[in-house]
C-alpha positions, -999 to +999 in steps of 0.1 A: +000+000+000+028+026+001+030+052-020-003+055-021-013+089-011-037+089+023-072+091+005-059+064-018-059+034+007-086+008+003-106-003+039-111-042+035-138-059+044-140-095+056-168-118+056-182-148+066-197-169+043-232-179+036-261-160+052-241-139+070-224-121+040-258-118+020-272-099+054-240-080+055-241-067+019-279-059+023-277-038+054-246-023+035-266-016+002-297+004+027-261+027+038-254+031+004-222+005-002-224-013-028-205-040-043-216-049-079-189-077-084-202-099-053-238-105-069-223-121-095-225-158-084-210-176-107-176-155-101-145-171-091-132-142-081-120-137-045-107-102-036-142-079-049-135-041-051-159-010-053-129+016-066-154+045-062-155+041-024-121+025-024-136-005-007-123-040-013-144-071-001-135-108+007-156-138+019-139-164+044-148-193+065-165-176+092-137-189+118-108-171+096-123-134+096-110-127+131-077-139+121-078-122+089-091-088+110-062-093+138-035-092+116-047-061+092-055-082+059-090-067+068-100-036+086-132-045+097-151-078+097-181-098+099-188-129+119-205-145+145-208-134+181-200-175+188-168-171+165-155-140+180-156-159+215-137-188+201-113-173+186-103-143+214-084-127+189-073-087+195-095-074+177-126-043+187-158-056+191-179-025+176-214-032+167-242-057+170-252-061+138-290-074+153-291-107+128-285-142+131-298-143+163-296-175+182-282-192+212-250-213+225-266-236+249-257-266+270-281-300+253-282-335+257-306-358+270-334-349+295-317-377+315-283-353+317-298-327+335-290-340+365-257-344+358-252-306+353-263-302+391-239-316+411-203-312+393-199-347+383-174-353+358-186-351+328-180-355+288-186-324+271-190-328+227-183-293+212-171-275+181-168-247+206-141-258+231-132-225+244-166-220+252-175-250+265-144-249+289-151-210+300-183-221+308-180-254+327-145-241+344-149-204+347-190-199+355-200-233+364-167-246+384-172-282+373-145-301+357-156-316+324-139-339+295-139-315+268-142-334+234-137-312+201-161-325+170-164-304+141-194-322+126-229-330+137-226-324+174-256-340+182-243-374+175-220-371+206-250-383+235-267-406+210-241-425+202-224-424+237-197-405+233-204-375+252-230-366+282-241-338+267-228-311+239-224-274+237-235-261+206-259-226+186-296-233+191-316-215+165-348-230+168-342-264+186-360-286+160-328-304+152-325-314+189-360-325+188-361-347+159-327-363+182-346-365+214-324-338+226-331-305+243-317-276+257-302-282+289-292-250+302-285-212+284-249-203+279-251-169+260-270-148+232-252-147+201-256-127+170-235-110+141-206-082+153-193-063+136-152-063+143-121-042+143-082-042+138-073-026+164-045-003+141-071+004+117-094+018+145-068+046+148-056+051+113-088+053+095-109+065+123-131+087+106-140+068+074-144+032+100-167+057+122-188+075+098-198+038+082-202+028+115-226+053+126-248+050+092-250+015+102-259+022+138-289+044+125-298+012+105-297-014+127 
């Protein structure tokens, strides 16, 4: 980027991919950035750019952007509230973006309830780790076996290898159709809107002016 003159440098955008970007680029359109080049599906492209507002957009695997945001590739990202947790990367945390609402909750078996009483050892399934063990260790103080699947969660209790799992709710169904349920509430989660921490200083004013057109939108 040198040699640029000041005005010249591009703010970069991370996203996650999936829902999340095509919320993100929506709410972005109603503030008046637009990005022509993303709703192009069939583009194989990977770096998009609106040179008018010198804006340059990428989509990542949701669990990258706060890697991607921490280490100035991007100045500001989108993800997860979930993500953001799991990663504790140094990044700002600057705005609820008020979408993909759901929940991170403790589920298994009715039967497991009790076992989430009276700080038994227990195996814990989660894609979530971090989560899991802040919230058994830190809140709950009860030791747990902490197992790390990255797939179908839910297959942990049925098929014995966890006692329960910790893993997003949206709407519970899937726990249902499993003879699952939601054991206990671990935390809200919804989109955020992050920060490289350098950026925050260096391009202050353009980072606050989107961010308060947002806020108004939100």
């Amino acid at each position: 980027m040198e040699g640029h003159t000041k005005d010249m440098r591009y703010l970069t955008f991370a996203l996650g991919k999936g829902r999340l970007a095509d919320q993100t680029l929506a709410l972005l359109e109603k503030i008046g950035i637009t990005c022509e080049e993303m709703k192009d599906k069939g583009s194989r492209k990977l770096i998009f750019v609106n040179e008018a507002l010198k804006l340059r957009f990428f989509l990542a695997k949701g669990s990258d952007v706060p890697t991607y945001v921490e280490y100035g590739a991007a100045d500001i990202g989108v993800v997860g509230s979930d993500t953001i947790l799991e990663e504790n990367r140094r990044v700002y945390e600057v705005l609820d973006l008020g979408f993909g609402r759901c929940r991170m909750c403790v589920c298994g078996p009715a039967s497991a309830k009790e076992l989430l009483q009276h700080h038994e050892m227990i195996r814990v399934a989660s894609k979530y780790p971090k989560i899991a063990k802040e919230y058994f260790y830190n809140q709950k103080h009860q030791t747990v076996d902490i197992i790390k699947l990255n797939g179908s969660v839910e297959l942990g209790p049925i098929v014995g290898l966890s006692d329960v799992i910790v893993d997003i709710v949206e709407t519970g169904s899937t726990l249902k159709e499993n003879g699952l349920e939601v054991l206990e509430e671990i935390c809200p989660l919804s989109a955020r809107m992050i920060v490289n921490q350098v950026s925050m200083k260096m391009e202050a004013e353009r980072i606050k002016k989107i961010l308060q057109a947002l806020k108004d939108n939100v």
